[in-house]
N, C-alpha and C positions, 0 to 999 in steps of 0.2 A: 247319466245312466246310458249304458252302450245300447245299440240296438238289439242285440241281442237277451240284455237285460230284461226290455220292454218286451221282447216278442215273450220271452215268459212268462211276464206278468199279466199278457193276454188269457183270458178264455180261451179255450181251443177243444171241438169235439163236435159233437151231435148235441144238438137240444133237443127233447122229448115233450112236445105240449101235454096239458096234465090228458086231453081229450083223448090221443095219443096213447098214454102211458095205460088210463084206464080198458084202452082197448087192448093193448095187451096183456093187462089182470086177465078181462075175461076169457082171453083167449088159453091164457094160462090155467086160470080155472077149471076149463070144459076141459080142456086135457087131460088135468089132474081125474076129474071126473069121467069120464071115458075111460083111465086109465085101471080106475077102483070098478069099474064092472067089468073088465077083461081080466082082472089079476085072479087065479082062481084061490078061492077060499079054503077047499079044502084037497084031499088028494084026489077023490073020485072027476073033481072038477078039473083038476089040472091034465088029467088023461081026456077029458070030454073033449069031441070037437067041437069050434067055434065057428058056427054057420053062419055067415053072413054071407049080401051078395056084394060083388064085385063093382057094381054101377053106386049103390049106396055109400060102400066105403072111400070111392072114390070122388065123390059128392065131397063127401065130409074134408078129405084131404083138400082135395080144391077152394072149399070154401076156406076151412084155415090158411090158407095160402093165398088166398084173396084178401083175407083182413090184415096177415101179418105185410101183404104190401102196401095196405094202406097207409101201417104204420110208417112203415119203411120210406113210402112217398113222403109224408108228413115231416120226418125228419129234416134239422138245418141246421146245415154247418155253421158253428159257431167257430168261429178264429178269425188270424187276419187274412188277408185277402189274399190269394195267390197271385205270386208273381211272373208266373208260369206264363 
């Protein structure tokens, strides 16, 4: 078998631990949710404005952005080693 061959038949990617993946459901989740109270339901709703403040919605962004790097961190290269 070439080398070539073998590097194929390696693994190669990101591995996701499940502790990891799970954190990204919920991350995914709260979205999804967040997303169904902002979608407006009817027409009166869709002309209403949406009051929120500035320091809050930014909270919430930052906070998603803090867990999706945890994911991120957590992540490990799976393949062969670089030869770099």
């Amino acid at each position: 078998m070439t080398k070539f061959e073998q590097a194929a038949l390696q693994p190669h990617g990101f591995l996701l631990s499940e502790d990891a993946r799970e954190q990204l459901k919920q991350v995914r989740d709260q979205l999804f949710l967040i997303a169904g109270f902002v979608f407006a339901a009817t027409l009166e709703e869709e002309h209403a404005l949406l009051e929120i403040r500035r320091s809050m919605l930014g909270q919430l962004f930052e906070s998603f952005g803090l867990r999706i790097d945890e994911v991120l961190t957590a992540l490990e290269w799976a393949g062969p080693p670089s030869t770099h």
